[in-house]
C-alpha positions in Angstrom: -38.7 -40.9 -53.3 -38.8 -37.1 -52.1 -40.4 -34.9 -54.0 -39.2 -31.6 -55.5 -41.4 -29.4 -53.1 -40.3 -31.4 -49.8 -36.5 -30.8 -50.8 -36.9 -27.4 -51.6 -38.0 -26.6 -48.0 -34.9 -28.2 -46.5 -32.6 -26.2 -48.6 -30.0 -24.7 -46.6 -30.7 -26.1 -43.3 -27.3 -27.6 -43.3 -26.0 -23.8 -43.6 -28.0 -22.6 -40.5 -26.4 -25.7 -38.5 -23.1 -25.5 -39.5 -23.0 -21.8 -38.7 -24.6 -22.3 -35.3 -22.0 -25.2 -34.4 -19.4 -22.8 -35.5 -20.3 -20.3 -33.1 -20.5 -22.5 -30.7 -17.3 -23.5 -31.2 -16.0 -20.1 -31.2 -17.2 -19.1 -28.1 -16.6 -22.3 -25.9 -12.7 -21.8 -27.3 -12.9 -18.0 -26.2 -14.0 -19.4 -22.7 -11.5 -21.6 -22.3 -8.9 -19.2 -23.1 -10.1 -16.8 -20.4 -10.2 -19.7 -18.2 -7.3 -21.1 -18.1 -5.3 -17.2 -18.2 -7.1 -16.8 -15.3 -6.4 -20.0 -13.6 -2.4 -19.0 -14.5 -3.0 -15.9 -13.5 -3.7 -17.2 -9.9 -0.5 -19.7 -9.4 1.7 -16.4 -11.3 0.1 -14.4 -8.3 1.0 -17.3 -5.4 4.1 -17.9 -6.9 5.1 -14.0 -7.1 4.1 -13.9 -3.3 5.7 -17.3 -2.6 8.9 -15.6 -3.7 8.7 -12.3 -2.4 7.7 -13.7 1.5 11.1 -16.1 0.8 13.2 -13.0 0.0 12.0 -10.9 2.2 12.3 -13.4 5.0 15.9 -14.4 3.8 17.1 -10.5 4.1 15.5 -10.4 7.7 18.0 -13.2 8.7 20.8 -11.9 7.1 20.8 -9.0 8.4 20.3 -9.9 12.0 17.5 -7.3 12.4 14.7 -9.2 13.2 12.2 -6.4 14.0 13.6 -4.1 12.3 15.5 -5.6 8.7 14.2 -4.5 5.3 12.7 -7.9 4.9 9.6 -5.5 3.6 11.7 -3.9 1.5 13.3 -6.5 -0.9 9.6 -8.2 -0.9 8.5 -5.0 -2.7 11.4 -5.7 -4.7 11.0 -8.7 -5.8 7.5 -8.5 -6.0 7.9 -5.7 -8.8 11.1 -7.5 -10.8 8.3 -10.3 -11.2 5.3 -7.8 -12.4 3.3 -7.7 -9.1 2.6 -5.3 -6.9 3.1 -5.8 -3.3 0.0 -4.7 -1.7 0.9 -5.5 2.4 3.6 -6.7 4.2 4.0 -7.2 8.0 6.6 -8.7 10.0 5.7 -10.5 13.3 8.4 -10.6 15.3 10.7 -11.7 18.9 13.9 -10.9 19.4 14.2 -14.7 18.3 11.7 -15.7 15.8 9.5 -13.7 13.1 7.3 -14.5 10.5 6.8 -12.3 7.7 3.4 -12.3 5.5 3.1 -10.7 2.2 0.5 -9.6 -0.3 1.0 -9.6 -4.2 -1.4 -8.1 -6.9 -1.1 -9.7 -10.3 -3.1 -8.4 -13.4 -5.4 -11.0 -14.7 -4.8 -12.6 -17.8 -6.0 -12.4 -21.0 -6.7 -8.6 -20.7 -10.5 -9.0 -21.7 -13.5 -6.6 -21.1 -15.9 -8.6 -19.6 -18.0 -7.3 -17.0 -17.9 -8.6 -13.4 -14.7 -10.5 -14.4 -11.5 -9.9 -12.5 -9.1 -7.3 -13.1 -6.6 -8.6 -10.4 -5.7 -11.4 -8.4 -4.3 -11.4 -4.7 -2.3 -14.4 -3.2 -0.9 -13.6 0.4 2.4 -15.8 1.1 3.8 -16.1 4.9 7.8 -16.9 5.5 9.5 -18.0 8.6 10.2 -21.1 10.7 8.6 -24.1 10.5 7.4 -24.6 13.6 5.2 -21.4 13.6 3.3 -22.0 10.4 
């Protein structure tokens, strides 16, 4: 049988514990929220670019203009109806053949100040024939 002195200096431990594994808790979940904004963040950005290298390289062909079409144009297009920015775009190209390469800049999500951590992702798409990728 425990005496009243030995109980007494146990009082409230299970307080300090609780409180601990709560803010444990807390911050793991805060983690994993970053994480995984971040991880979408970077398949929004290779989809955006994805896209944009598609349209671009779809307007190139329609217009006939292979060196010259506004393939770079309608990638900055899309790029901005989807909430990216197109940071390079570059057309290599024959009087045949081209392939058309573009750069997207997403903002990182969730917005969160923490230093050292990302405040953009890049994802660089490329668009043309098959038989050149």
């Amino acid at each position: 049988m425990r005496t009243a002195r030995a109980a007494s200096g146990q009082r409230g431990s299970g307080t300090v514990l609780m409180a601990g594994t709560a803010v444990l808790l807390v911050a793991a979940t805060a983690m994993t929220i970053c994480l995984v904004g971040w991880l979408g963040s970077i398949r929004r950005a290779a989809q955006v670019a994805d896209l944009a290298a598609l349209a671009g390289a779809r307007a190139q062909v329609a217009t006939g203009r292979l060196r010259a079409g506004p393939g770079c144009a309608v990638a900055a297009a899309t790029a901005r109806a989807n909430h990216a920015e197109m940071t390079s775009c570059s057309v290599d190209a024959t009087e045949v053949d081209f392939v058309m390469a573009v750069t997207v800049r997403v903002e990182a999500r969730p917005r969160v100040q923490i230093p050292q951590a990302p405040r953009f992702v890049y994802r660089t798409a490329r668009a043309g024939p098959a038989a050149q990728r």
